[in-house]
C-alpha positions as CSV (number, residue, x, y, z in Angstrom):
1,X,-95.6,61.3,-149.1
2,X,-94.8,62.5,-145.5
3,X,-91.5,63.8,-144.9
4,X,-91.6,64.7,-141.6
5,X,-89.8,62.1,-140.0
6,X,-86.9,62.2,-142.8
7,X,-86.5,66.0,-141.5
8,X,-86.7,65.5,-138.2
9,X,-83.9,62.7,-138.4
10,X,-81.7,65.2,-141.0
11,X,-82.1,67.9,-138.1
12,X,-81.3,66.3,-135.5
13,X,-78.0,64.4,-137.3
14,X,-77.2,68.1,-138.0
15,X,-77.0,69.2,-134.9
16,X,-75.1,66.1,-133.4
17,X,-72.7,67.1,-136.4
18,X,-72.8,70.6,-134.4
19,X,-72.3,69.6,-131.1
20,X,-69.3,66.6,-131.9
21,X,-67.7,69.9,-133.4
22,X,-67.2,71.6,-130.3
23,X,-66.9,68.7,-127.7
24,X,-63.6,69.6,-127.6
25,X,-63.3,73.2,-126.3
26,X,-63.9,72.2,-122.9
27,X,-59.8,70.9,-123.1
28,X,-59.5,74.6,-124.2
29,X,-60.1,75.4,-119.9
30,X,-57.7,74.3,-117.7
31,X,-58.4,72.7,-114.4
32,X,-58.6,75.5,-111.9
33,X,-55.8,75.5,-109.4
34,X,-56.7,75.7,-105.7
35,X,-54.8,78.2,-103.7
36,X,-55.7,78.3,-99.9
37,X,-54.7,81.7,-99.5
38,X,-57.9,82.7,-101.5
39,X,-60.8,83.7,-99.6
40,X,-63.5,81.7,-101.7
41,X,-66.2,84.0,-101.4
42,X,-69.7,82.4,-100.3
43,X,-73.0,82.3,-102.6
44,X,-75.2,85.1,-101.4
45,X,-78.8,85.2,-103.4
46,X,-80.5,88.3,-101.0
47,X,-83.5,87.5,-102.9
48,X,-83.8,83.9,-102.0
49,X,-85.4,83.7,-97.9
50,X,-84.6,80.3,-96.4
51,X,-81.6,78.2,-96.3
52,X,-78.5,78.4,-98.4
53,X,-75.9,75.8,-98.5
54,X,-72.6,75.9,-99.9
55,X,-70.6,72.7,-100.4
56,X,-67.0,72.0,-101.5
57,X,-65.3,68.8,-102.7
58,X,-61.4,69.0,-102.8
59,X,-59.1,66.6,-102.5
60,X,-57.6,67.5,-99.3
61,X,-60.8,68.9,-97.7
62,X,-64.8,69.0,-97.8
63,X,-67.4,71.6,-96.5
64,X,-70.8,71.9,-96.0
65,X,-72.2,74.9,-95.0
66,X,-75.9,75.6,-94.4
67,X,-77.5,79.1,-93.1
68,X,-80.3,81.1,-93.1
69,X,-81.3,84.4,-94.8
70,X,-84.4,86.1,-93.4
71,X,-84.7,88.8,-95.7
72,X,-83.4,91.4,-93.2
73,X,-80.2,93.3,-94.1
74,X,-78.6,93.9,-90.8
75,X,-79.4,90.5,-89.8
76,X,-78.3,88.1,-92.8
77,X,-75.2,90.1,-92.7
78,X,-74.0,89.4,-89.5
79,X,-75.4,85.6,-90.2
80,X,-73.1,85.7,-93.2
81,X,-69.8,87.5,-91.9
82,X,-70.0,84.7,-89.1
83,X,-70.1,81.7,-91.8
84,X,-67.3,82.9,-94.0
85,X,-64.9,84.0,-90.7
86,X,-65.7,80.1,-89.5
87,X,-64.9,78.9,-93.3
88,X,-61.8,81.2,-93.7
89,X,-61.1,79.8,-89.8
90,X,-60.8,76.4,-90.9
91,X,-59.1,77.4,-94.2
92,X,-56.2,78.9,-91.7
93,X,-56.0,75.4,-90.2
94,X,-55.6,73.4,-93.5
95,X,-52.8,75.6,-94.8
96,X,-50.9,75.1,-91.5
97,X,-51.5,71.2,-91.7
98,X,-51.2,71.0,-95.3
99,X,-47.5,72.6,-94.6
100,X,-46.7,70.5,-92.5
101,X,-48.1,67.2,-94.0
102,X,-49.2,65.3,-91.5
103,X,-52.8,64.3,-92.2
104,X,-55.2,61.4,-93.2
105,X,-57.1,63.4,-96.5
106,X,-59.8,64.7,-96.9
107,X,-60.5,67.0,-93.8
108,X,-64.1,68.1,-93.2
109,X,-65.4,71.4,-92.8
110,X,-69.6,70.6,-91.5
111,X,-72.0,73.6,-90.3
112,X,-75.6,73.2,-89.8
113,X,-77.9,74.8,-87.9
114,X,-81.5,74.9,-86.0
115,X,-83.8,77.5,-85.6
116,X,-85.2,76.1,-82.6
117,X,-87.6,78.7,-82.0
118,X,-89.4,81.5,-83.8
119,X,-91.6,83.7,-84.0
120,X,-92.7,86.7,-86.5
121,X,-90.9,89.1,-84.6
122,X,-87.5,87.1,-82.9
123,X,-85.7,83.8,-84.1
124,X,-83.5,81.8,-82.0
125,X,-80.3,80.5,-84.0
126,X,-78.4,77.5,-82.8
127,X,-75.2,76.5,-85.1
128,X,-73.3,73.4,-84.8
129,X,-69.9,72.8,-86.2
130,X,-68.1,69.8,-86.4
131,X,-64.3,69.7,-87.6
132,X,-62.0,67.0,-88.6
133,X,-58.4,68.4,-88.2
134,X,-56.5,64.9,-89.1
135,X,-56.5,64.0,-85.3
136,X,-58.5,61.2,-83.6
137,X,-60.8,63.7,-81.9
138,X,-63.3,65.8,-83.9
139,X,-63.6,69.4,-82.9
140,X,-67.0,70.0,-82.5
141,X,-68.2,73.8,-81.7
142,X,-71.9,75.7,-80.4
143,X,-72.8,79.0,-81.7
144,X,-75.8,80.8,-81.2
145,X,-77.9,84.2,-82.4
146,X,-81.1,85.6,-81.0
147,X,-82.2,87.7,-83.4
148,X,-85.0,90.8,-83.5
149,X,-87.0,91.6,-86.3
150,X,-88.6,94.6,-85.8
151,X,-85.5,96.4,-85.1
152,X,-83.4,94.1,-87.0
153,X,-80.6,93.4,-84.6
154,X,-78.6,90.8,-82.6
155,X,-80.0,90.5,-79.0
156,X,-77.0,90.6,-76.1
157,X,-78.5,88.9,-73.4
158,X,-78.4,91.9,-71.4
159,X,-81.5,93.1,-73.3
160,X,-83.3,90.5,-71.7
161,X,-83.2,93.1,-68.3
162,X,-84.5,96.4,-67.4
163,X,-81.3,96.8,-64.9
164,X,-78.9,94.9,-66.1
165,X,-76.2,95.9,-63.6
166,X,-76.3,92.7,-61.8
167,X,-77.3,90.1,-64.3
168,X,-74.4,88.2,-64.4
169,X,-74.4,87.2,-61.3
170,X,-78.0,86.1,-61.1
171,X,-77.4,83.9,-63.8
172,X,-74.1,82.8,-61.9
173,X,-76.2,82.0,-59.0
174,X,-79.0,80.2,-60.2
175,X,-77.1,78.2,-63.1
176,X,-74.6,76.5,-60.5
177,X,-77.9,75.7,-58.3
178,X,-79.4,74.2,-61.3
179,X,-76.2,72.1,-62.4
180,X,-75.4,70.7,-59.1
181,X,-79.4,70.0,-57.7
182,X,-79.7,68.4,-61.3
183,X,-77.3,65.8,-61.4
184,X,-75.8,67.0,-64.2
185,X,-72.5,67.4,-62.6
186,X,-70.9,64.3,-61.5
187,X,-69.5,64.6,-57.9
188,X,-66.6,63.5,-58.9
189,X,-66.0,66.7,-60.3
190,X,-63.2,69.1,-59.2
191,X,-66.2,72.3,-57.7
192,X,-63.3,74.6,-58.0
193,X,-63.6,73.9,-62.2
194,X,-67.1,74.5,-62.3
195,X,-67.5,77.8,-60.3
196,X,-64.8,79.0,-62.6
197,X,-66.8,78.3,-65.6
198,X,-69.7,80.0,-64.0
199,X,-68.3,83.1,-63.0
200,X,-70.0,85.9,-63.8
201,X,-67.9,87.2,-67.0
202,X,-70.1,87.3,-70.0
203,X,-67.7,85.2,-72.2
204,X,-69.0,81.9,-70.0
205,X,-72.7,83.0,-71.2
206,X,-72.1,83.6,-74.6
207,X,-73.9,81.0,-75.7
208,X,-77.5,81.5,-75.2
209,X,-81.3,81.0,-76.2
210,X,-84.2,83.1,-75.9
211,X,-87.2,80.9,-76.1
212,X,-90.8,81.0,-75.4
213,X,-91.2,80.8,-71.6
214,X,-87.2,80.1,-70.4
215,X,-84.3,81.3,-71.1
216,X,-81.6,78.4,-72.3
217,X,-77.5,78.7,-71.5
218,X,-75.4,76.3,-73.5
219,X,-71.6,75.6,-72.0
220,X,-68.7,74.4,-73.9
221,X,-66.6,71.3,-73.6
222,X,-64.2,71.6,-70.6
223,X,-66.1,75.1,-69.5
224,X,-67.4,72.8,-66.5
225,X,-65.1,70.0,-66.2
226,X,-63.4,67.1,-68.1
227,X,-64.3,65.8,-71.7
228,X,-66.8,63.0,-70.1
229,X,-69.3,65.5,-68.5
230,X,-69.8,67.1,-72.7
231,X,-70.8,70.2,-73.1
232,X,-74.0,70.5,-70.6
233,X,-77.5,72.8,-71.3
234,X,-79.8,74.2,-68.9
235,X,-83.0,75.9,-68.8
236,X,-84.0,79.0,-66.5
237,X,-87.2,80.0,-66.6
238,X,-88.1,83.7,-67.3
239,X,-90.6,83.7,-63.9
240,X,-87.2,82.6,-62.0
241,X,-85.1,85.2,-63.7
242,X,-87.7,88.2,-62.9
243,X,-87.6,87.2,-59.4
244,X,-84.4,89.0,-59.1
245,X,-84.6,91.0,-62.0
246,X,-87.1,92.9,-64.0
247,X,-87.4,91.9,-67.7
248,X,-88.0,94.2,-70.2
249,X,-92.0,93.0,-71.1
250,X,-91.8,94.4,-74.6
251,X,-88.9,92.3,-75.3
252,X,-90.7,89.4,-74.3
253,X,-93.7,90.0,-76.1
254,X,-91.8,88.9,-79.3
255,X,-90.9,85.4,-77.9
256,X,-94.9,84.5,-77.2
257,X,-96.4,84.8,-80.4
258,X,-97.7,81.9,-82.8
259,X,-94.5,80.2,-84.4
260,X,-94.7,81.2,-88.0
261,X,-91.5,80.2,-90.1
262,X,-90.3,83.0,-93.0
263,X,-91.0,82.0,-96.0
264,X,-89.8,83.1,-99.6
265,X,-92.5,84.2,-102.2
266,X,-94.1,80.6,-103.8
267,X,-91.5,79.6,-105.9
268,X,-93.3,77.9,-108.1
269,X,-95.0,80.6,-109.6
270,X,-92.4,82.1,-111.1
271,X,-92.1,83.2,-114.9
272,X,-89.5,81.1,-116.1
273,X,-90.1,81.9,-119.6
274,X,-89.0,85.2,-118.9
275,X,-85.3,83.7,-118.1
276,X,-84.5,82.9,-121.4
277,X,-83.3,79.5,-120.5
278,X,-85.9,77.9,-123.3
279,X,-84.4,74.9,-125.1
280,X,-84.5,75.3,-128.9
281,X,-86.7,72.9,-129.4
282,X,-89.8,71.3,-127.6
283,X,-90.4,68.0,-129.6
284,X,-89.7,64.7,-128.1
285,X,-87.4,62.9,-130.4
286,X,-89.5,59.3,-131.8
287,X,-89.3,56.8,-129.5
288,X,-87.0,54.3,-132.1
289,X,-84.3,57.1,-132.3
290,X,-83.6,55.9,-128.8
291,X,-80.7,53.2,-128.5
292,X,-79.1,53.7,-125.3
293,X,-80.6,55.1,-121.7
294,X,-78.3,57.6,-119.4
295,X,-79.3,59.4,-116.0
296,X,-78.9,63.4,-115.2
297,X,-79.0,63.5,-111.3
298,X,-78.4,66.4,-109.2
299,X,-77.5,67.1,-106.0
300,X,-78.5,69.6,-103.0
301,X,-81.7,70.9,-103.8
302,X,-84.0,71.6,-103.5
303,X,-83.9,75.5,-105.0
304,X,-86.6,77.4,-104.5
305,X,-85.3,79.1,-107.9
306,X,-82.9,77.1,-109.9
307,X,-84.4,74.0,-109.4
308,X,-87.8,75.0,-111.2
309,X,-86.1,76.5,-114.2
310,X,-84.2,72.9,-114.2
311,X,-87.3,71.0,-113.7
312,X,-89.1,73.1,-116.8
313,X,-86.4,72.3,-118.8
314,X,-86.4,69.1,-118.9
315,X,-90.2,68.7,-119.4
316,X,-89.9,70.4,-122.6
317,X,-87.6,67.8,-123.6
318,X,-90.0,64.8,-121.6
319,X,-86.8,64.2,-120.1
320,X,-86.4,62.7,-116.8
321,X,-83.8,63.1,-113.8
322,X,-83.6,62.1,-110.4
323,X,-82.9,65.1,-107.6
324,X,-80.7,63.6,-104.6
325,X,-82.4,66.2,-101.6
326,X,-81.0,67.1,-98.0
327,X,-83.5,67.2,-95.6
328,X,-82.7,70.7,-93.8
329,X,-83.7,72.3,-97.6
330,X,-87.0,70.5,-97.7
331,X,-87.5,71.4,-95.0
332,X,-88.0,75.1,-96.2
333,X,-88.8,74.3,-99.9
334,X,-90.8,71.2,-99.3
335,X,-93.2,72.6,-102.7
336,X,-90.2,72.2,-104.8
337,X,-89.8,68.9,-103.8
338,X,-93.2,67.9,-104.7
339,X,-93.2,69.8,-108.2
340,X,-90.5,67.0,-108.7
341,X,-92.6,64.1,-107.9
342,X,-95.8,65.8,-109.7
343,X,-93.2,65.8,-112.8
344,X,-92.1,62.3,-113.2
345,X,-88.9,63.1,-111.0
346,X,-87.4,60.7,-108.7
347,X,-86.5,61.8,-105.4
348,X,-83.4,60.2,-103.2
349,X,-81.4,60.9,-99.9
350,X,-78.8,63.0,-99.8
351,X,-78.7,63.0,-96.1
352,X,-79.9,66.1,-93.9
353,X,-77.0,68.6,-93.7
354,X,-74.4,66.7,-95.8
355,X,-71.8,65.7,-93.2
356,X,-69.0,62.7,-94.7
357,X,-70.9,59.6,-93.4
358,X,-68.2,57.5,-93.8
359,X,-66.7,59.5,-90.4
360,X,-69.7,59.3,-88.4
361,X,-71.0,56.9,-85.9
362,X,-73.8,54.4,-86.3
363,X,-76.1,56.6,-84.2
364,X,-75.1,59.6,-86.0
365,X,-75.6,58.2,-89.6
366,X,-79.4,56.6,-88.7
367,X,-80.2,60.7,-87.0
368,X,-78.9,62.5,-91.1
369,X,-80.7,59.1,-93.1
370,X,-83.8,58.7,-90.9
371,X,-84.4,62.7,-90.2
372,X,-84.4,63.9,-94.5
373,X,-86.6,60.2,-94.6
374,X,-89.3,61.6,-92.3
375,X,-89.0,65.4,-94.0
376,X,-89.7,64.0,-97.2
377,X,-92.6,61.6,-96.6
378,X,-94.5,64.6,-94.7
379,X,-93.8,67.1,-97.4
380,X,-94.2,64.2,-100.5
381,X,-96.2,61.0,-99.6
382,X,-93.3,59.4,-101.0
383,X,-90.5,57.0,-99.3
384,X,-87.2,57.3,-101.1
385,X,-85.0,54.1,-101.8
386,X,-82.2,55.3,-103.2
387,X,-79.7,57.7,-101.6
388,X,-76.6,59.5,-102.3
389,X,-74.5,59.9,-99.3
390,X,-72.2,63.0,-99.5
391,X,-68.7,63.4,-101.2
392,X,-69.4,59.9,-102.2
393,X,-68.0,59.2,-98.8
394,X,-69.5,55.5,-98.1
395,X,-68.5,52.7,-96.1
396,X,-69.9,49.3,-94.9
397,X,-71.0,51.0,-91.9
398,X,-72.8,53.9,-93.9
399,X,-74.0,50.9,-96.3
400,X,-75.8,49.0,-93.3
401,X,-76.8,51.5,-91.5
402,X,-78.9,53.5,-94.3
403,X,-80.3,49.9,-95.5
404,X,-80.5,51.9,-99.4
405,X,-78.8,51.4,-101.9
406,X,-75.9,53.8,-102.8
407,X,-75.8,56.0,-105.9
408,X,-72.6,57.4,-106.5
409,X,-71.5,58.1,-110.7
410,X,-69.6,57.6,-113.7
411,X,-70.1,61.5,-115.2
412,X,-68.5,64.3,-112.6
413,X,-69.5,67.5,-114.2
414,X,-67.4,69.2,-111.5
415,X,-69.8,72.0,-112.1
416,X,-69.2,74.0,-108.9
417,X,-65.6,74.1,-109.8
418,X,-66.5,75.5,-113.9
419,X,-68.7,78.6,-114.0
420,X,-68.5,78.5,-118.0
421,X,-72.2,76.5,-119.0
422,X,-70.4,75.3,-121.9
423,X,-67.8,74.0,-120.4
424,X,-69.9,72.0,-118.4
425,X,-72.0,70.8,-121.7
426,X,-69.0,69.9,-123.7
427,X,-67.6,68.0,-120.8
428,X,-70.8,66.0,-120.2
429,X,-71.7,65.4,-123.8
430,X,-68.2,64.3,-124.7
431,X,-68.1,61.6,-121.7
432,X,-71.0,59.9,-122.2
433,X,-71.6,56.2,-122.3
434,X,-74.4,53.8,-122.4
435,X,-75.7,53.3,-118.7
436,X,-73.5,56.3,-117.3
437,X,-74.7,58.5,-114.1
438,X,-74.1,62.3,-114.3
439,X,-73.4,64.1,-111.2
440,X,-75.1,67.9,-112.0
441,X,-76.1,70.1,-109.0
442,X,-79.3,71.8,-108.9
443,X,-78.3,74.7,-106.7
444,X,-76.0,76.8,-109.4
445,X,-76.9,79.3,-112.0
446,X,-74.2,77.9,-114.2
447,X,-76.0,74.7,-114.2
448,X,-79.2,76.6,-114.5
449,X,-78.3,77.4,-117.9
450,X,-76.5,74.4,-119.4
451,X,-78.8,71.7,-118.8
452,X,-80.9,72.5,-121.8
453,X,-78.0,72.4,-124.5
454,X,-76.8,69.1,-122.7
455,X,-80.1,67.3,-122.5
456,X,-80.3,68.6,-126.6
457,X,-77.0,66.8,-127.2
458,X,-77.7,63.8,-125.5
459,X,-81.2,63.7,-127.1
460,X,-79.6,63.9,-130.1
461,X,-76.9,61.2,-129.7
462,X,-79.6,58.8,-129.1
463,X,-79.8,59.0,-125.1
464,X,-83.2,58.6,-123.6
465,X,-82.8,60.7,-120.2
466,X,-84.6,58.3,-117.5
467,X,-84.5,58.1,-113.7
468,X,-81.3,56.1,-111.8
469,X,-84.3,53.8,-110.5
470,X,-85.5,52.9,-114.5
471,X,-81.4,53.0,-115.4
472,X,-80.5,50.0,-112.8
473,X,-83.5,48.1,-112.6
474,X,-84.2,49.1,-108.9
475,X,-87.5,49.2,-107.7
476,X,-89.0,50.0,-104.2
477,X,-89.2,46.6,-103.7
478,X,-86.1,45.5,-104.6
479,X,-83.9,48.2,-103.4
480,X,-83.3,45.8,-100.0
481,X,-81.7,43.2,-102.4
482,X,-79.9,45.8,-104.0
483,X,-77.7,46.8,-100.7
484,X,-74.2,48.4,-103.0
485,X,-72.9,51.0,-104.5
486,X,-73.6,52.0,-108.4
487,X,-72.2,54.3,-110.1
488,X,-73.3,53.1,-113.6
489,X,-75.8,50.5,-115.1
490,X,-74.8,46.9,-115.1
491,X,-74.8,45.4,-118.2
C-alpha cells in the first residue's frame, strides 16, 4: 500500500495549520508614518556596477530615481551625494507646499539619465529631471558629469586646456557665432538676453559634454531667451577649440577609444545556494491539490543579484511569475532578462525610466512604451503584451497610446515600505483570493528573502502560481482586444 501521497497531503495541511497561525502578526506592525523631515537615505549596493533605481509611492508624492555606479569610489560618490541633494531638494519643496495645501496629489519626483558616451577610461553623464510642483508647468532640469577613470575624478571643463586662462571667452566667442549663424536663435530675440547668457562666467557653461571628436554645451531654459526658444545644444568641435587653444592630448586620448560599457561580474553565475534563501522543500505539490490559480508579479528589475535568487526560488517550487521590466535596467542586465524567459517567466513593460504616464504627453508616453519595447526584443527575441505603467498611474491617453493591455493588482505587498520578510509573507498569504494579482518588487533584499515562505504558503493553500498572461486568458494575439486595465482575473 503506497502512502506517499496520504503524507504528502498530511504535510502539507500541517503546514497550512502553521502558516493560518501566524497570518495575523503582520497587524502586530503598524503602518509606518511618513515624516518629510526625514532624509530617506538611498539604496547603495557598491558591489552591484550598473544602474540602480530607487522608487517611492506615497500618497502625496512619487519618485523615481535611476543612476549609475561604476565601481569607482570617488566617482559613485559624487554620483550619489548629487542624487540624494536633488531628492532631499524636492523633499524641501513638498513640505513647503504640503504646509500650505495647495496642490493637485501626487507630486512627481522623475530622474533619469544617459551616458551618452563612453569609453574605458572617461564617461560622459547626462541627467534629466522632471518635477511636478502642483503648477501647470513642469520643472524640467539638465545636469551633467564627465567623468575620468584612471584618476577617478570629475573633469571641470578647464581640463579640457593646456592654458586655460582664456577659455571662457573662446567658448563665448565661438558659441554665440554658432547660435546665431545656426538659426537656432529666432531674430526676434532680445541680442542683449543672449550675450548675457553667454558671457564668459563659468556658471553659463556648467553644463557640458566631452565626447569623441566635439565638445557639447547644453543651456538652460531662459539662459538664452524666452520659454519658446527651450533650452538650446550645440556642438564645438575639438579642431575648432585647438585653434585658439591647446588641448591637453592626454586628456583626449581617453575620449577616442572603442566604446566599451562597464559591466558587473555575470550575474548569473552566482552561488545562490550559498545565500541560504533555499525553500524547505523542492517538490511540486500534485497537480489535483490545485483548486484555484494566483499571480506573483514584480516590479523594476531587472537585478543583476536579487532577481536570480527570486527566479531560483521559484523554480524549486515550479512556480511561475511574471517580471514587469524598465527598459534603462535591461539595458545593463539584458542576461537577467533572458534567464526569465529561459525559465518559464513572462516578461511585461514597465516603461523605461518610470515616469507617471498619466502626466505625460502622447509623444512622450510612445518615446518610455516604444524605447523598453525595442530594449527588450534585442536583448530577448520576445515582444511583450502586457505592461504595467508606473504608480498605477493610467489614463485613456496612456491606454491608447501604449495599445497593451494594463496590469495594475488586487495584492499591494507595500514591500518597499516593510523591511520585516514576514511581514510581507503574512500580509500576502492572509489576502489572498482566487484570481488575485500580487504586486512584489524584485529589486529588495527583504523581498529577496520572503518569497520562498510565501510561494510555500500559497502552495499549500491550494494556489497554483502562474503567469498574469495564463491568469486572464490573454494571449499575444488577443491582447489588442483586451485594451483595459486588470487588476484581478474575471470570473
Amino acid at each position: 500500500m503506497n502512502l506517499k501521497p496520504n503524507l504528502k497531503f498530511i504535510w502539507l495541511l500541517a503546514l497550512a495549520l502553521l502558516l493560518g497561525g501566524c497570518q495575523s502578526t503582520y497587524k502586530s506592525a503598524p503602518a509606518p508614518e511618513i515624516y518629510l523631515t526625514d532624509v530617506k537615505e538611498m539604496v547603495y549596493e557598491p558591489d552591484v556596477i550598473g544602474i540602480q533605481s530607487v522608487i517611492e509611492t506615497y500618497d502625496t508624492y512619487t519618485s523615481a530615481i535611476h543612476y549609475p555606479v561604476f565601481g569607482y569610489q570617488t566617482i559613485d560618490a559624487i554620483v550619489y551625494d548629487f542624487i540624494q541633494n536633488r531628492h532631499e531638494l524636492f523633499r524641501q519643496e513638498l513640505a513647503e507646499i504640503l504646509e500650505a495645501n495647495e496642490s493637485k496629489w501626487p507630486l512627481e519626483l522623475h530622474m533619469e539619465y544617459d551616458i551618452v558616451y563612453q569609453t574605458p577610461r572617461h564617461a560622459a553623464i547626462l541627467f534629466k529631471e522632471r518635477k511636478h510642483l502642483g503648477s501647470a508647468q513642469v520643472s524640467v532640469n539638465r545636469f551633467t558629469f564627465n567623468f575620468n577613470f584612471d584618476t577617478d575624478k570629475q573633469l571641470t571643463l578647464a581640463d579640457l586646456f593646456e592654458n586655460n586662462a582664456s577659455y571662457l571667452k573662446i567658448i563665448s566667442e565661438l558659441s554665440y557665432e554658432l547660435l546665431t549663424e545656426g538659426d537656432l536663435i529666432p531674430s526676434a530675440v532680445d541680442m542683449n538676453w543672449v550675450k548675457g547668457g553667454l558671457s564668459p562666467h563659468e556658471k553659463n557653461y556648467s553644463n557640458f559634454l566631452m565626447q569623441s571628436n566635439t565638445l557639447v554645451l547644453l543651456f538652460n531654459k531662459y539662459q538664452l531667451g524666452p520659454a519658446f526658444i527651450g533650452a538650446p545644444s550645440i556642438e564645438i568641435p575639438y579642431e575648432s577649440l585647438n585653434a585658439y587653444l591647446p588641448l591637453k592630448e592626454s586628456l583626449l586620448n581617453n575620449f577616442n577609444g572603442k566604446i566599451s560599457k562597464l559591466t558587473s561580474d555575470p550575474i548569473l553565475s552566482l552561488d545562490l545556494e550559498a545565500d541560504n534563501l533555499e525553500p524547505a522543500s523542492s517538490e511540486k505539490a500534485p497537480e489535483s491539490f490545485y483548486k484555484k490559480r494566483i499571480a506573483i508579479t514584480f516590479d523594476d528589475g531587472p537585478h543583476p543579484i536579487f532577481t536570480p535568487i527570486i527566479v531560483n526560488t521559484l523554480g524549486s517550487y515550479n512556480a511561475k511569475a511574471t517580471f514587469f521590466l524598465l527598459g534603462n535596467r535591461i539595458a545593463d542586465y539584458p542576461d537577467v532578462a533572458k534567464h526569465l524567459l529561459s525559465e518559464g517567466h513572462m516578461i511585461g513593460n514597465h516603461s523605461f525610466s518610470h515616469p507617471q504616464l498619466s502626466r505625460m504627453s502622447t509623444e512622450e508616453i510612445l518615446n518610455e512604451v516604444t524605447r523598453t519595447q525595442n530594449i527588450i526584443e534585442n536583448a530577448t527575441d520576445f515582444t511583450p503584451f502586457l505592461m504595467r505603467p508606473p504608480f498605477g498611474a493610467i489614463n485613456d491617453v496612456v491606454l491608447t497610446t501604449a495599445q497593451m493591455p494594463m496590469i495594475l493588482w488586487s495584492i499591494d505587498s507595500e514591500d518597499w515600505i516593510y523591511k520585516d520578510p514576514d511581514y510581507i509573507v503574512n500580509f500576502v498569504l492572509d489576502h489572498a483570493f482566487d484570481g488575485a494579482i500580487i504586486r512584489l518588487h524584485d529589486t529588495l533584499p527583504n523581498t529577496t528573502h520572503a518569497i520562498g515562505p510565501m510561494v510555500e504558503g500559497l502552495i499549500s493553500a491550494g494556489y497554483e502560481l502562474v503567469t498574469v498572461d495564463k491568469l486572464l486568458g490573454i494571449t499575444k494575439d488577443s491582447a489588442d482586444k483586451n485594451l483595459r486595465s486588470f487588476s484581478r482575473a474575471l470570473k
